[in-house]
CHARMM-style PDB file with segment names, atoms N, HN, CA, C and O in Angstrom:
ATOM      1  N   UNK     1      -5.221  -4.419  18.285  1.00  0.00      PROA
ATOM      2  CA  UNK     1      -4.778  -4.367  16.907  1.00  0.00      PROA
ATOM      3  C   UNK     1      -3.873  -3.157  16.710  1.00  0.00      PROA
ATOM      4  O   UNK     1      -3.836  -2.304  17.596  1.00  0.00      PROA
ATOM      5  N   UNK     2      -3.204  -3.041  15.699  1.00  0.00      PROA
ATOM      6  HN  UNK     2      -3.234  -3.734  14.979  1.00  0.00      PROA
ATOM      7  CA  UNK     2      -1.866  -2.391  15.515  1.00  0.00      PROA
ATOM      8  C   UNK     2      -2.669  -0.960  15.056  1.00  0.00      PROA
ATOM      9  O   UNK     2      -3.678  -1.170  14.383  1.00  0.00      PROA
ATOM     10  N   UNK     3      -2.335   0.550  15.351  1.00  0.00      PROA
ATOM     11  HN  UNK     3      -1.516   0.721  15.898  1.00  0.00      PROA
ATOM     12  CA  UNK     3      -2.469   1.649  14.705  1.00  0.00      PROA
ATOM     13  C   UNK     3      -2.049   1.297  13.092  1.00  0.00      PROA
ATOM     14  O   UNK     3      -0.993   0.688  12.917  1.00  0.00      PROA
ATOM     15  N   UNK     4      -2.806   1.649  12.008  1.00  0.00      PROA
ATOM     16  HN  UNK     4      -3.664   2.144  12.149  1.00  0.00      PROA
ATOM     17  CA  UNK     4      -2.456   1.779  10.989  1.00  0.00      PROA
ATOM     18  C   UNK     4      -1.023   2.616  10.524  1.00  0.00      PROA
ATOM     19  O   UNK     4      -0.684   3.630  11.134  1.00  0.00      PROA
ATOM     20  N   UNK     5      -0.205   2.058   9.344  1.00  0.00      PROA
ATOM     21  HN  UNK     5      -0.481   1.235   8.848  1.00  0.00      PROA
ATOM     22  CA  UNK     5       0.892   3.348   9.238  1.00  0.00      PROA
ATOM     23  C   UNK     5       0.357   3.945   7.749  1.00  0.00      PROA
ATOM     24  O   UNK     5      -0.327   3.397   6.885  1.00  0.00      PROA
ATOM     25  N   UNK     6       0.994   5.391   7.812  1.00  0.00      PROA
ATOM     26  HN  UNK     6       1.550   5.836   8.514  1.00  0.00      PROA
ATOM     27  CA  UNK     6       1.489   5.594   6.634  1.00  0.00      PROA
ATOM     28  C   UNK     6       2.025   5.374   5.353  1.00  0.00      PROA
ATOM     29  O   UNK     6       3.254   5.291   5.357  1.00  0.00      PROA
ATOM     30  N   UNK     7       1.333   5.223   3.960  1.00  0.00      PROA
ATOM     31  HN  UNK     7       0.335   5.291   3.957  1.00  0.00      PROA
ATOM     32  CA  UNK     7       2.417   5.007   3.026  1.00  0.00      PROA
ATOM     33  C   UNK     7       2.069   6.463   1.694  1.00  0.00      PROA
ATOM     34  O   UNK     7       1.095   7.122   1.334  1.00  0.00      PROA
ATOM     35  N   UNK     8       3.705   6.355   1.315  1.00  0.00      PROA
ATOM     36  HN  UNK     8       4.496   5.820   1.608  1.00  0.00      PROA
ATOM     37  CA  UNK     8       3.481   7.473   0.000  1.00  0.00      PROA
ATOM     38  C   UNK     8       4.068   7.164  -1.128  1.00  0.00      PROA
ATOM     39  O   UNK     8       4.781   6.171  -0.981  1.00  0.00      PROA
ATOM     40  N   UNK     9       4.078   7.622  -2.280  1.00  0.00      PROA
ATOM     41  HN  UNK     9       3.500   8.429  -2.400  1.00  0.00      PROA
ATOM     42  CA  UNK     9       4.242   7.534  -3.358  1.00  0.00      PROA
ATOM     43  C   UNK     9       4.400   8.146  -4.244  1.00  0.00      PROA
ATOM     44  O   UNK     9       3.337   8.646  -4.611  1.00  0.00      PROA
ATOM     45  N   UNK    10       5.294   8.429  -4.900  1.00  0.00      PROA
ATOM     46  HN  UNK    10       6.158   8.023  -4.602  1.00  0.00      PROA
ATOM     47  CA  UNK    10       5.199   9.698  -6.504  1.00  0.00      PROA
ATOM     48  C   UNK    10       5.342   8.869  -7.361  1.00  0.00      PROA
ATOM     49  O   UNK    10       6.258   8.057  -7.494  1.00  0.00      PROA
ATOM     50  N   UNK    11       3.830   9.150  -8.403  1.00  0.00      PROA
ATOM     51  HN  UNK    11       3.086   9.809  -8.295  1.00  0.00      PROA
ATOM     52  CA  UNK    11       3.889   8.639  -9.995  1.00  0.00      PROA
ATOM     53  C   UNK    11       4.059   9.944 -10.636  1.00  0.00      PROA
ATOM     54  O   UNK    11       3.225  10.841 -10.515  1.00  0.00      PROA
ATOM     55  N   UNK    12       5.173  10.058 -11.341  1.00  0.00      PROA
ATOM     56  HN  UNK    12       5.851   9.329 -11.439  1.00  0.00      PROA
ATOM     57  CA  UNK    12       4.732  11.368 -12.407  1.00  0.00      PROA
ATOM     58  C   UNK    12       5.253  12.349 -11.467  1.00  0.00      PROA
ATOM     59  O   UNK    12       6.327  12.293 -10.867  1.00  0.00      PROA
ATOM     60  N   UNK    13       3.985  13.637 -11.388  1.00  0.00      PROA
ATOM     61  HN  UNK    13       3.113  13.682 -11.875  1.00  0.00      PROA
ATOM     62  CA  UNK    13       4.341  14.737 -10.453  1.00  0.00      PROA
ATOM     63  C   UNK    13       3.265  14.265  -9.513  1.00  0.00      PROA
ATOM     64  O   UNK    13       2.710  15.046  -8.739  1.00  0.00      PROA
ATOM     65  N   UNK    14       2.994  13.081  -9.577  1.00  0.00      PROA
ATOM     66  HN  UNK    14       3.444  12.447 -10.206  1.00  0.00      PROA
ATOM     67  CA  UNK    14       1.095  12.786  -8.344  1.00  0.00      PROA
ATOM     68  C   UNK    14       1.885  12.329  -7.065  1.00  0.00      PROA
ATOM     69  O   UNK    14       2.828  11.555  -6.899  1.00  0.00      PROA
ATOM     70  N   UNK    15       1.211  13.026  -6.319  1.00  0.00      PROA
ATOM     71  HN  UNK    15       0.445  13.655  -6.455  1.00  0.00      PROA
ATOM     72  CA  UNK    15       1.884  11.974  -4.651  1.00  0.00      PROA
ATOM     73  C   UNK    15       0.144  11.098  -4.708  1.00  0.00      PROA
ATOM     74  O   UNK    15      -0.951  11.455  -5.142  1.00  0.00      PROA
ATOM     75  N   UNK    16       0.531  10.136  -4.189  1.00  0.00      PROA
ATOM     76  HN  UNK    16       1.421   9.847  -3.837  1.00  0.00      PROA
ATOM     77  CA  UNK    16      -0.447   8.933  -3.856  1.00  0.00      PROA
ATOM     78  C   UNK    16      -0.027   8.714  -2.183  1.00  0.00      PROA
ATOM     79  O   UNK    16       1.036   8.624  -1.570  1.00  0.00      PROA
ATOM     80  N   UNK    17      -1.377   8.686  -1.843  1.00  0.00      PROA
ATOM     81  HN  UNK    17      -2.241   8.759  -2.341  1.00  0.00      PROA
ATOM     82  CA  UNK    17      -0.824   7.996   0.145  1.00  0.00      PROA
ATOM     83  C   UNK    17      -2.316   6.839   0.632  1.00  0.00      PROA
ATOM     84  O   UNK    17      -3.515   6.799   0.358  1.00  0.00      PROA
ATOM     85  N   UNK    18      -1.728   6.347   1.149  1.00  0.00      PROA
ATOM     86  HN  UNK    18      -0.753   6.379   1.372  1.00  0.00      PROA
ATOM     87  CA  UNK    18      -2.329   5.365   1.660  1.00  0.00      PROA
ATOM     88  C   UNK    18      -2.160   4.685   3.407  1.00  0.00      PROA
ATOM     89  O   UNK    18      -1.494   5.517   4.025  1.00  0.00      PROA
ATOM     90  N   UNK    19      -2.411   3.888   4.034  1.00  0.00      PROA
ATOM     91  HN  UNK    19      -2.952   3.213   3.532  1.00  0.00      PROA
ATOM     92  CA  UNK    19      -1.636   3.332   5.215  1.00  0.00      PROA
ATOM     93  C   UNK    19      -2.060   1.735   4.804  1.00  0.00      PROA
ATOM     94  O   UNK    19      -2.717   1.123   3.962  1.00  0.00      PROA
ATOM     95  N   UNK    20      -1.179   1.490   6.049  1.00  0.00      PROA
ATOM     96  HN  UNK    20      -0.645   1.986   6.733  1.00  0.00      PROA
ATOM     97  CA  UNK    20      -0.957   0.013   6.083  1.00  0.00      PROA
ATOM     98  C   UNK    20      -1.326  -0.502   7.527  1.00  0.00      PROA
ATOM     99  O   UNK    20      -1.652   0.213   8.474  1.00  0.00      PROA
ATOM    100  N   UNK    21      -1.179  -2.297   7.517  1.00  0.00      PROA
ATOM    101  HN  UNK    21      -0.914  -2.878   6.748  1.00  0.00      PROA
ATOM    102  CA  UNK    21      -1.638  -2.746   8.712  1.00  0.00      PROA
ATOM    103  C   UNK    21      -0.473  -3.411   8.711  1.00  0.00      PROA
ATOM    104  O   UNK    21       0.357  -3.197   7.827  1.00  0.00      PROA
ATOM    105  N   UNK    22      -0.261  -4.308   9.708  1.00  0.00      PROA
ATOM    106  HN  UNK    22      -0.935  -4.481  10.426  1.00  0.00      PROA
ATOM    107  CA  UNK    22       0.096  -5.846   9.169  1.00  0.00      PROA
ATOM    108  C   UNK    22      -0.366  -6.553  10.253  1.00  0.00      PROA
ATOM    109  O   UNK    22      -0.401  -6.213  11.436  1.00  0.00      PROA
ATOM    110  N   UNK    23      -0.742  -7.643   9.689  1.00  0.00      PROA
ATOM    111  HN  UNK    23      -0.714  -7.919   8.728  1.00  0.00      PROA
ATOM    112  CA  UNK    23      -1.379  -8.562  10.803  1.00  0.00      PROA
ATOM    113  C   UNK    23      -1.224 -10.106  10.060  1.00  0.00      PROA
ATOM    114  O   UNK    23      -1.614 -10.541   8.976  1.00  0.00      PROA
ATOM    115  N   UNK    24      -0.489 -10.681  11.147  1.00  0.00      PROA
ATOM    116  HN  UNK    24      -0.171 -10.328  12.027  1.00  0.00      PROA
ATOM    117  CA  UNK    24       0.344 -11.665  10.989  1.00  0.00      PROA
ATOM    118  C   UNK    24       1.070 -11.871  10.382  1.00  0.00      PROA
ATOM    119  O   UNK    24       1.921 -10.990  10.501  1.00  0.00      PROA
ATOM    120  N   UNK    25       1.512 -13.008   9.261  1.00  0.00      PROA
ATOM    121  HN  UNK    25       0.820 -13.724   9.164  1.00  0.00      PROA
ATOM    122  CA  UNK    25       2.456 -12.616   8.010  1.00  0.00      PROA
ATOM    123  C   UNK    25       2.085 -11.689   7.213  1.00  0.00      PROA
ATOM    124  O   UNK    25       2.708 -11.718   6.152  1.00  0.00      PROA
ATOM    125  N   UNK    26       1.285 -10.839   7.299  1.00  0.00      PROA
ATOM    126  HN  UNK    26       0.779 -10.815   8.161  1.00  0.00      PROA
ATOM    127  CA  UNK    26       1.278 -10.418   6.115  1.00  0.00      PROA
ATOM    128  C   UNK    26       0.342  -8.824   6.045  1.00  0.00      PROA
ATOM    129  O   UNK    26      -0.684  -8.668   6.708  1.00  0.00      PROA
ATOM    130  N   UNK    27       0.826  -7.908   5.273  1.00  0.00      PROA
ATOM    131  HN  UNK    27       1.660  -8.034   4.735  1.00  0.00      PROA
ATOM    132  CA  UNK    27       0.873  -6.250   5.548  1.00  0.00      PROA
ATOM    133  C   UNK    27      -0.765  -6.247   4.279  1.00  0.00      PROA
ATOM    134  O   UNK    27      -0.979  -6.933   3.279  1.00  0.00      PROA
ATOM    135  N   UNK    28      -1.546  -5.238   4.900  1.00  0.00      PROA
ATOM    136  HN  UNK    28      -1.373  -4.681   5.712  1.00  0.00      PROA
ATOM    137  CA  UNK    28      -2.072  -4.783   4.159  1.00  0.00      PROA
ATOM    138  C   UNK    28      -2.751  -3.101   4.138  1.00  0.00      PROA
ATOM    139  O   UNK    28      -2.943  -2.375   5.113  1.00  0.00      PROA
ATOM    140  N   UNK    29      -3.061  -2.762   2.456  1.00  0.00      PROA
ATOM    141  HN  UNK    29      -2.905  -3.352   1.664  1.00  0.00      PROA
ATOM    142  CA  UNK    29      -2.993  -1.968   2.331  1.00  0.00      PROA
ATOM    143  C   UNK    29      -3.951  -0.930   2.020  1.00  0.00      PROA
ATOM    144  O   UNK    29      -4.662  -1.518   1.205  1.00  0.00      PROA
ATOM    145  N   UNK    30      -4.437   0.254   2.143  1.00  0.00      PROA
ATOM    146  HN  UNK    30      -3.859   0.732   2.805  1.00  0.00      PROA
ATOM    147  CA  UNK    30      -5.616   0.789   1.775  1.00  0.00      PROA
ATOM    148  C   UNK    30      -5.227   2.202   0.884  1.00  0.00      PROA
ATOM    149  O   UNK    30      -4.357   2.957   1.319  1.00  0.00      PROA
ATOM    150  N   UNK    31      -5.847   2.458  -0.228  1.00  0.00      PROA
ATOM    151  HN  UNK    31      -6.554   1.844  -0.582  1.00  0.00      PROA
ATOM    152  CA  UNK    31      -5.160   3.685  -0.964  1.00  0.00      PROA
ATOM    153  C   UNK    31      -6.115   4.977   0.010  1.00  0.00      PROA
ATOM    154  O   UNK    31      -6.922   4.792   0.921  1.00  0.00      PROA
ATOM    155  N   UNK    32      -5.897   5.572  -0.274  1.00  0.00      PROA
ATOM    156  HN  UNK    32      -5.241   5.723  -1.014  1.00  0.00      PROA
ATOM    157  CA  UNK    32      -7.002   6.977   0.566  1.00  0.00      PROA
ATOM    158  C   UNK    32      -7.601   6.928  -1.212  1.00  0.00      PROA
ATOM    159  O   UNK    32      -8.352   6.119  -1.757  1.00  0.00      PROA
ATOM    160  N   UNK    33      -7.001   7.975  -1.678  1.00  0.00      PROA
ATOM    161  HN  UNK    33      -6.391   8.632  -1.235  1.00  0.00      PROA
ATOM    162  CA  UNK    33      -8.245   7.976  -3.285  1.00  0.00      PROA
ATOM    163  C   UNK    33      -8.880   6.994  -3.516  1.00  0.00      PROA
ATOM    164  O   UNK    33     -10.078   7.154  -3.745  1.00  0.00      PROA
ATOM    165  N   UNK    34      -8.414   5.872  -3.535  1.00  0.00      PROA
ATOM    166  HN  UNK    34      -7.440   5.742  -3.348  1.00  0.00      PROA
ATOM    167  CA  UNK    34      -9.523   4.635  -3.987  1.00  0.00      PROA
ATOM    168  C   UNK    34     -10.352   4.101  -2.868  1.00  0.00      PROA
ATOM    169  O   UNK    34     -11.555   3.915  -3.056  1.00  0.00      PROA
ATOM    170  N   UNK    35      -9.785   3.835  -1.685  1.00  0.00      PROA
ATOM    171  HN  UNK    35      -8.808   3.986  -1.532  1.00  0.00      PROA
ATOM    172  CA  UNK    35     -10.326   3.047  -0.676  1.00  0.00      PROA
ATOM    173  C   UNK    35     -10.617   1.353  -1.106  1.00  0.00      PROA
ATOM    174  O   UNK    35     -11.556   0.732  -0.610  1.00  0.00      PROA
ATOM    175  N   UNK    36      -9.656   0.738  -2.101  1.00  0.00      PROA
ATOM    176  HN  UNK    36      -8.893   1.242  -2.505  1.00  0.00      PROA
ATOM    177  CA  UNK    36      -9.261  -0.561  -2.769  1.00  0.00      PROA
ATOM    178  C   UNK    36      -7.920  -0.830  -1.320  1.00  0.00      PROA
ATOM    179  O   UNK    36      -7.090  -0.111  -0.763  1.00  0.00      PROA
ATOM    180  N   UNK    37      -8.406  -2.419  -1.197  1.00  0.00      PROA
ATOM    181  HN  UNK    37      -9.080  -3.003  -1.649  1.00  0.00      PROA
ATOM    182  CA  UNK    37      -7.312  -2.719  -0.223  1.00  0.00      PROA
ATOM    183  C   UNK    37      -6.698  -3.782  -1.107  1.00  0.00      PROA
ATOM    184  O   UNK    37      -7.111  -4.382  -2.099  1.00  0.00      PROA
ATOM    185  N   UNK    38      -5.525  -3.815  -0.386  1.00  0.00      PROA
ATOM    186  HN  UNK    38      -5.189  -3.328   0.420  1.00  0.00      PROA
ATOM    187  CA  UNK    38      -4.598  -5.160  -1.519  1.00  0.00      PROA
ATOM    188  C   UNK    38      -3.715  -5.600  -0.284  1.00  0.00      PROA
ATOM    189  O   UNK    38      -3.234  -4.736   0.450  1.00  0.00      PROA
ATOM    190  N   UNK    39      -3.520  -6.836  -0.075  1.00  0.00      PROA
ATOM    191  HN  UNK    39      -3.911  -7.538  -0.671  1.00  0.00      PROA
ATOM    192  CA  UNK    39      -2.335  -7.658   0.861  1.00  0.00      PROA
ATOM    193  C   UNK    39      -1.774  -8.781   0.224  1.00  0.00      PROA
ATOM    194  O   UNK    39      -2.142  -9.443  -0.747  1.00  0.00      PROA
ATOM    195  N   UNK    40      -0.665  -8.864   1.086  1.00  0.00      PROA
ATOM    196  HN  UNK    40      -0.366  -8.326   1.874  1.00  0.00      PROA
ATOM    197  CA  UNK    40       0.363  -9.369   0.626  1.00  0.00      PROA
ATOM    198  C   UNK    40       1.208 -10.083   1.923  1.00  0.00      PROA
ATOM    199  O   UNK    40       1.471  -9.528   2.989  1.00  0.00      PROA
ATOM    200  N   UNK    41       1.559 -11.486   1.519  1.00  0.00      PROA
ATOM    201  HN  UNK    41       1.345 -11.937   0.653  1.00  0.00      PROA
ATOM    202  CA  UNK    41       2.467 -11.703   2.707  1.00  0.00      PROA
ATOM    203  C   UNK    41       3.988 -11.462   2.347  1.00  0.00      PROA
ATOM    204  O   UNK    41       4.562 -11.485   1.258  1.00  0.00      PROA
ATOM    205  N   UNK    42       4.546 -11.171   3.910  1.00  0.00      PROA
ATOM    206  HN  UNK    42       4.080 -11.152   4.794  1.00  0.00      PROA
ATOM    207  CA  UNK    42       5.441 -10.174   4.208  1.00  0.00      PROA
ATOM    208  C   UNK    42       6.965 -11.006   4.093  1.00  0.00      PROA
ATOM    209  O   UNK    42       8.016 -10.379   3.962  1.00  0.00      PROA
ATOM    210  N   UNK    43       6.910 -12.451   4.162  1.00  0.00      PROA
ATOM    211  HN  UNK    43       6.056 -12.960   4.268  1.00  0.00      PROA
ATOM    212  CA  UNK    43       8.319 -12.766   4.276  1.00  0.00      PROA
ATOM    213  C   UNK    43       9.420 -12.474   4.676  1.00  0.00      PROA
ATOM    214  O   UNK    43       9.902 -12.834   5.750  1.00  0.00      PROA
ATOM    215  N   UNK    44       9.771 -12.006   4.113  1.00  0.00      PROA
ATOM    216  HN  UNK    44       9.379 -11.714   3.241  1.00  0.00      PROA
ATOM    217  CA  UNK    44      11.135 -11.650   4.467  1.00  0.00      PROA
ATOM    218  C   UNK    44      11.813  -9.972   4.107  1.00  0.00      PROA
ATOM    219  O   UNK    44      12.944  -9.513   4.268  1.00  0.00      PROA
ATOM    220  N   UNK    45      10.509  -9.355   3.549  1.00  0.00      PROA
ATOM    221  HN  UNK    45       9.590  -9.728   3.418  1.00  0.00      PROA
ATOM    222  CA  UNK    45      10.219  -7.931   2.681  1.00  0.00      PROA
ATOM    223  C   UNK    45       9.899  -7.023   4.288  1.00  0.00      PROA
ATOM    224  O   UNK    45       9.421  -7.429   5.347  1.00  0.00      PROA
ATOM    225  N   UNK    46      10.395  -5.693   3.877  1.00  0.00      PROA
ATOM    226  HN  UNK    46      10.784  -5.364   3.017  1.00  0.00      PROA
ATOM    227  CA  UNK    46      10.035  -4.965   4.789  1.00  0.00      PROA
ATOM    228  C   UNK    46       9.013  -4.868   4.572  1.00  0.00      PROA
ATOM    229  O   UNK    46       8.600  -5.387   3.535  1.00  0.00      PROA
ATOM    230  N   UNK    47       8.116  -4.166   5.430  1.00  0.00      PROA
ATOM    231  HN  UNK    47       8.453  -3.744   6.272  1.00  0.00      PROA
ATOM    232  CA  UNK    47       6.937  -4.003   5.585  1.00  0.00      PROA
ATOM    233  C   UNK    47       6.630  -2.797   4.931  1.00  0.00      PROA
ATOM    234  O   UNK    47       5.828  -2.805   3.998  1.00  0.00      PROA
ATOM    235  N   UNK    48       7.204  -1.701   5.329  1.00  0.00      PROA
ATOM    236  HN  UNK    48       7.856  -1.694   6.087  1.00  0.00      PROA
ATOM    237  CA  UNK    48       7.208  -0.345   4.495  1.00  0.00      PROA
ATOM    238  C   UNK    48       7.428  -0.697   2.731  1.00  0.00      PROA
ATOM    239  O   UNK    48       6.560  -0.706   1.857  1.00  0.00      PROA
ATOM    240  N   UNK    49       8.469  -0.887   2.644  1.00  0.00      PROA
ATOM    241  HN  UNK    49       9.174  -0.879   3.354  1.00  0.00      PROA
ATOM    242  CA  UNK    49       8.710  -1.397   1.015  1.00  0.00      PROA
ATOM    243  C   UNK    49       7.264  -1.688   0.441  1.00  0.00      PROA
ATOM    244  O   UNK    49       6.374  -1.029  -0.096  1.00  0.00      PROA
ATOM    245  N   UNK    50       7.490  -3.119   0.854  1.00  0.00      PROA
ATOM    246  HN  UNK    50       8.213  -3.654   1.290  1.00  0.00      PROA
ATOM    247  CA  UNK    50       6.374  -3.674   0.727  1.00  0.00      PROA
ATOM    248  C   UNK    50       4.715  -3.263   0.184  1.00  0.00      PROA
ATOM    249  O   UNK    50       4.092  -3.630  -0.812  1.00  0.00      PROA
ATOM    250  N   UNK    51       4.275  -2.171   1.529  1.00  0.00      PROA
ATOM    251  HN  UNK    51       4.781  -1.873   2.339  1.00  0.00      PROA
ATOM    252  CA  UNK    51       3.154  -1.367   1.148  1.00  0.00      PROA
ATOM    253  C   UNK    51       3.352  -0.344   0.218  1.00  0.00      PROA
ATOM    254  O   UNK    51       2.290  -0.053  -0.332  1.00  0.00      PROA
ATOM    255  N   UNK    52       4.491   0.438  -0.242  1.00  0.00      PROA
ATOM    256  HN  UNK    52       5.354   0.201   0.204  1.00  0.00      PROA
ATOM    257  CA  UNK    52       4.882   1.416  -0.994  1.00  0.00      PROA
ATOM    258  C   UNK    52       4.458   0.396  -2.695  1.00  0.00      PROA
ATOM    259  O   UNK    52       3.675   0.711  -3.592  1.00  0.00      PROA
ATOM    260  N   UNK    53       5.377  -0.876  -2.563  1.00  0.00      PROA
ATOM    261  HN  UNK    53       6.013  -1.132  -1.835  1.00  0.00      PROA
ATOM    262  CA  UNK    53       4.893  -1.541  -3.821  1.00  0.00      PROA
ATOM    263  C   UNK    53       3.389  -1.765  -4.361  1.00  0.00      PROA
ATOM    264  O   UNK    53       2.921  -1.674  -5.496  1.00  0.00      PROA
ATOM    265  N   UNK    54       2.783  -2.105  -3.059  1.00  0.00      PROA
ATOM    266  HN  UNK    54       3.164  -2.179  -2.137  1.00  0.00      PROA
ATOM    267  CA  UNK    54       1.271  -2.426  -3.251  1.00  0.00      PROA
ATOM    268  C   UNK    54       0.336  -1.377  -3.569  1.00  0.00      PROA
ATOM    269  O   UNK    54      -0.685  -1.445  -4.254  1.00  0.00      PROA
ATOM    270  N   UNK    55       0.814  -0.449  -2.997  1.00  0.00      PROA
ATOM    271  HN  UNK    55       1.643  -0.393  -2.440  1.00  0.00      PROA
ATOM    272  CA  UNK    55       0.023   1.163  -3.319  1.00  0.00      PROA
ATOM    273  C   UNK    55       0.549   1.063  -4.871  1.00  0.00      PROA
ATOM    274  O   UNK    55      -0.386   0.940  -5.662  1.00  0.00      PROA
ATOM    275  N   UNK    56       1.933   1.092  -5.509  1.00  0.00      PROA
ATOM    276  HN  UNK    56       2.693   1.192  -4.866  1.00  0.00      PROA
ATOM    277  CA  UNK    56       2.134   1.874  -6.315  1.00  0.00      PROA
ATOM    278  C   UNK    56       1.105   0.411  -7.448  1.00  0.00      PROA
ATOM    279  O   UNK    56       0.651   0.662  -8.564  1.00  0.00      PROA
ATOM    280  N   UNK    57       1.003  -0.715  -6.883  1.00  0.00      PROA
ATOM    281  HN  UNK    57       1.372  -0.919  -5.976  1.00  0.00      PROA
ATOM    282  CA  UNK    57       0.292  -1.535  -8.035  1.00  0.00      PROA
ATOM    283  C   UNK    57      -1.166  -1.336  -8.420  1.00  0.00      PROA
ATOM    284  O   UNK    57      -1.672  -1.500  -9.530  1.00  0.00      PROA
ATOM    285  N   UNK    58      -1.883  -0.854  -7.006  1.00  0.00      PROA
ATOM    286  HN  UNK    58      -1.471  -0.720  -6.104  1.00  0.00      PROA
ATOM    287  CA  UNK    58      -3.225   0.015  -6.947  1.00  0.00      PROA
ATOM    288  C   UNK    58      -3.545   1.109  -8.036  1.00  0.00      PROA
ATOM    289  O   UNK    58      -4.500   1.207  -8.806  1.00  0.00      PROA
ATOM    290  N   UNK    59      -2.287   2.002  -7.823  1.00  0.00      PROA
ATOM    291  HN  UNK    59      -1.511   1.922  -7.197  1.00  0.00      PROA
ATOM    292  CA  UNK    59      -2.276   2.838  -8.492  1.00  0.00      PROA
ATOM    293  C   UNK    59      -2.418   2.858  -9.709  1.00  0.00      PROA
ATOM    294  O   UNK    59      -3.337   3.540 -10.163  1.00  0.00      PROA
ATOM    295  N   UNK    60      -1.686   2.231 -10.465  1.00  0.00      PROA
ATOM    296  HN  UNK    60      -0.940   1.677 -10.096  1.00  0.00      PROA
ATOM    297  CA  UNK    60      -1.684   1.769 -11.875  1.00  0.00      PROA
ATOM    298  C   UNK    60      -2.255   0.887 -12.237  1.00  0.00      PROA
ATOM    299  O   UNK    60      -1.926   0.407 -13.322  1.00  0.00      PROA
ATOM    300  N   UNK    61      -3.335   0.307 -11.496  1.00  0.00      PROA
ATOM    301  HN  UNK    61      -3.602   0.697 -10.614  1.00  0.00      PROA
ATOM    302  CA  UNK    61      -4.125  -0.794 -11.821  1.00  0.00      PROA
ATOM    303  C   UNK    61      -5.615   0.456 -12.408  1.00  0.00      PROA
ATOM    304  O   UNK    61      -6.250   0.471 -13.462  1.00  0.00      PROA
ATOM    305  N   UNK    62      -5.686   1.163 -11.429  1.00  0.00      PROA
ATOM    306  HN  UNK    62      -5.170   1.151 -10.572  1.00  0.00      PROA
ATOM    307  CA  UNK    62      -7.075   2.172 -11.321  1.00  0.00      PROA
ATOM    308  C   UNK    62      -6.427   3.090 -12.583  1.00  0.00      PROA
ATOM    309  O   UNK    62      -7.177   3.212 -13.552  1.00  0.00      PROA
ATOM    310  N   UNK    63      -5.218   3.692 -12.659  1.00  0.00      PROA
ATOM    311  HN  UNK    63      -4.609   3.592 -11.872  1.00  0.00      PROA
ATOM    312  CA  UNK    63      -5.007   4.451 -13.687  1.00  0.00      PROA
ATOM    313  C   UNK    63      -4.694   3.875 -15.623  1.00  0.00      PROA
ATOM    314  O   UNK    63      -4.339   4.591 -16.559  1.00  0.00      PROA
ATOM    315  N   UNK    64      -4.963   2.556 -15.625  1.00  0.00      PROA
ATOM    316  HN  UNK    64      -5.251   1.974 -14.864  1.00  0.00      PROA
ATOM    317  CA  UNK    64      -4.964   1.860 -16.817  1.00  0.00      PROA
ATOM    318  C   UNK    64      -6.227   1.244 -17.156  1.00  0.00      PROA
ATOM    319  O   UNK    64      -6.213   0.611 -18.211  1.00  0.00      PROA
ATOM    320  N   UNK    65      -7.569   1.283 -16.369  1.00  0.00      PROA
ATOM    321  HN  UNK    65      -7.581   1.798 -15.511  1.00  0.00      PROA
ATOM    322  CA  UNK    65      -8.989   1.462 -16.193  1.00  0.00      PROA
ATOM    323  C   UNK    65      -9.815   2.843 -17.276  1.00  0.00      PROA
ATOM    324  OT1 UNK    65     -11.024   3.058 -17.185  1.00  0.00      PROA
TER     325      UNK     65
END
């Protein structure tokens, strides 16, 4: 199985980081603060992009809670 990557993020002045997988079509994602995973298939989307979007939807999902 693939080493996990890196992902980051600025909301505001907050950095947010998380990593990613991908396995098969489709990338997934884990926040470090939350430890909430979210995936998504990958199409035709980079993969990086991709997890940067999914973190930043994490993010604002937990911060409108």
């Amino acid at each position: 199985m693939e080493q996990p990557n890196q992902v980051t993020i600025q909301i505001g002045g907050t950095v947010h980081t998380g990593s990613y997988r991908v396995e098969g079509n489709r990338v997934k994602v884990t926040a470090d603060a939350y430890g909430s995973t979210e995936a998504a298939r990958i199409d035709e989307a980079d993969t990086h992009d991709l997890a940067q979007v999914l973190l930043r939807e994490m993010v604002r999902r937990k911060e409108d809670l």
